[in-house]
N, C-alpha and C positions, 0 to 999 in steps of 0.2 A: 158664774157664766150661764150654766144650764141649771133652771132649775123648777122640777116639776111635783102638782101637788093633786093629789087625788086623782091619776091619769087614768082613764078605764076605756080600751076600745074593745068591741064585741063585734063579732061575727057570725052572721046566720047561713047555716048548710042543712039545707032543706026544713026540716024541723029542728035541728040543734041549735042553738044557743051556746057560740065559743068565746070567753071571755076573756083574751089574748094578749090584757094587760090589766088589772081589777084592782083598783086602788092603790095605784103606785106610786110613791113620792119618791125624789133621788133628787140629789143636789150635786153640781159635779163644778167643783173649781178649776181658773185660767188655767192650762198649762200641767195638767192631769195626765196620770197614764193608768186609764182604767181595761178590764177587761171583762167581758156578760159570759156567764155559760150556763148551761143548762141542758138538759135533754131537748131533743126537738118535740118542736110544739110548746116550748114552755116559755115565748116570747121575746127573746130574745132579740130575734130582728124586727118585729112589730114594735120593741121601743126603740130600736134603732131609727127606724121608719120613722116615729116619731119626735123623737129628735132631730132628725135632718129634716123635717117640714114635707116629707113625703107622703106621709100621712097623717089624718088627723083622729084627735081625738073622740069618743064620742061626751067624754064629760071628763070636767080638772082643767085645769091651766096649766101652761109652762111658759114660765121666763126664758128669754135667751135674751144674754150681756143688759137685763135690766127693762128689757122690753117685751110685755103681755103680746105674744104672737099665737097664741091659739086662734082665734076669730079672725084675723086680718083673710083679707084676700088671696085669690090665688093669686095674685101678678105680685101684690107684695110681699106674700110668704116665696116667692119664688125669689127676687132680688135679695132679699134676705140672706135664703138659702145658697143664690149662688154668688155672695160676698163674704160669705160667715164659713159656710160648711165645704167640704169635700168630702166627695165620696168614693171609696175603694171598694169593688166585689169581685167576688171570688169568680163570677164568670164575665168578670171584665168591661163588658157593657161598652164597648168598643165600636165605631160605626166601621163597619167595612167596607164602605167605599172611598171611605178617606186614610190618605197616606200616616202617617203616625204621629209625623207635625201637623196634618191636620185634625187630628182627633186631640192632642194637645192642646191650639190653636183656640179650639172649640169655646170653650167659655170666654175666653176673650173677644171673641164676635159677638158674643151673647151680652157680655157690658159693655158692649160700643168703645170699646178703646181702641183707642188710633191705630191705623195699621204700621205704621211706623214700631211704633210701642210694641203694638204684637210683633213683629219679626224678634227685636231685640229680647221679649221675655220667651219666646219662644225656644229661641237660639243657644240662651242661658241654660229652658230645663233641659235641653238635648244633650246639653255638656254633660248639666249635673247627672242625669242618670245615665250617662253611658249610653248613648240611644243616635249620636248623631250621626254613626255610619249607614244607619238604619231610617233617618227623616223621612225618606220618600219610600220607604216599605210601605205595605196596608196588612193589616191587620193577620191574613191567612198566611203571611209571609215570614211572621213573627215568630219566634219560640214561646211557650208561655209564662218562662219569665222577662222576656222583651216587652209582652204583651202588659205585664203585671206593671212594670215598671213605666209604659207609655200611660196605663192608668194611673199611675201614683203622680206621674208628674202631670196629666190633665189636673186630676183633683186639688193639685196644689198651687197651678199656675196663679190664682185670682189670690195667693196668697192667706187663704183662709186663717180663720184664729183655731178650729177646730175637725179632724180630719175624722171621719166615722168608716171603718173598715171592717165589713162583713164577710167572714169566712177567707180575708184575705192569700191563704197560702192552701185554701182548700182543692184545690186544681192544680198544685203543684209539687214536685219533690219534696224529698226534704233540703237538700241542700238549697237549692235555688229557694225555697220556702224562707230558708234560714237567710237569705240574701234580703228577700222583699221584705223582711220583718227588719232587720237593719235597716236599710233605708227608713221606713216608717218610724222606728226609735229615733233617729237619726233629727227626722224632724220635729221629734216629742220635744227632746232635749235643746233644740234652738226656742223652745217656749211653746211650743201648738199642741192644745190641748188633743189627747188620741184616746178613742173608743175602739175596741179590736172585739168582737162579737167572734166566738169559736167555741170547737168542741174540743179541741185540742188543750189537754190539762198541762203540759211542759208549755205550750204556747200561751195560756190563759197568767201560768204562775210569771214571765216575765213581766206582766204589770205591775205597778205602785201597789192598785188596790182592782179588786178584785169581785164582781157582781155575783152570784149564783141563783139563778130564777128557776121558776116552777109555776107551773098551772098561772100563768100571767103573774107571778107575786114573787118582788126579790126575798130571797129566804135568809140571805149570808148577804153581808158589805161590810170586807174587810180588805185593810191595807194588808199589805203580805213584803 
């Protein structure tokens, strides 16, 4: 599904030279349950970035599901990204003037699907996450695991093949941490491929397999 060969993005601060990903190959098959860690600054969510089409490379290719998407466009890396990927972060990325069904809601405006359609898939993730007492909250209104769980179900309404989650329980208890990370398993094992970026070592080891980066460079790829 994902797969990248030579990836290197670099970063200039003032006179420095940050090489924030420096020859990185990874191959990462359907329906995977990986995890990146590393000390900060060792790249970990710049290949995130990069994988989700959020950012680009500055040299290397990367497949995704068989298609050269380095070079395409912004409006085509973007339909891409918003049919393939989800995204979940640790500080949520929530709009706050929209109620919680409509931050859910959200990507379905953005693929032009019927509004009929949207009510119904809408309706669905409110179930599934436990959120429907809460549709017409906004965002300040939320606890931050209501909040967590209104982004899980944004990120997955478009039914992506593959969910990329950055620091996902870093803003949160542990208990409630140990809830959002459920859900998230939860949709590993119906088949979607999951990426979870943390510093958290109990949270890094529930993955299949396992990334550990440094200075831009995976050091460790091991199943666990």
């Amino acid at each position: 599904m994902i797969h990248l060969t030579g990836i290197t993005r670099i970063f200039h601060m003032g006179d420095q030279t940050i090489r924030a990903l420096d020859n990185v190959d990874l191959s990462i098959q359907n329906g995977e349950y990986v995890s990146i860690m590393g000390p900060s600054g060792s790249g970990k969510s710049t290949l995130l970035n990069v994988i989700g089409l959020l950012d680009r490379p500055d040299s290397g290719q990367y497949q995704l599901d068989g298609k050269m998407v380095t070079d395409l466009s912004e409006p085509e890396q973007a339909r891409i990204r918003r049919e393939k990927v989800g995204f979940v972060f640790q500080s949520f990325h929530l709009v706050p003037r929209l109620t919680a069904a409509e931050n859910i809601e959200l990507p379905l405006i953005l693929g032009d699907v019927a509004p009929k359609a949207r009510k119904s898939r809408v309706d669905e993730a409110l179930h599934a996450f436990d959120l429907y007492d809460r549709a017409q909250h906004r965002p300040s209104e939320l606890s931050g695991g209501q909040r967590q769980r209104v982004a899980i179900a944004r990120a997955t309404i478009m039914q992506p093949t593959a969910i990329l989650a950055d620091e996902p329980t870093g803003n949160l208890d542990h208990q409630i941490g140990a809830e959002v990370m459920g859900l998230l398993e939860n949709l590993h094992e119906s088949g979607t491929t999951l990426l979870v970026v943390t510093h958290d070592r109990e949270l890094g080891n529930r993955a299949h397999r396992q990334l550990i980066m440094r200075d831009g460079k995976i050091l460790t790829d091991k199943n666990i």
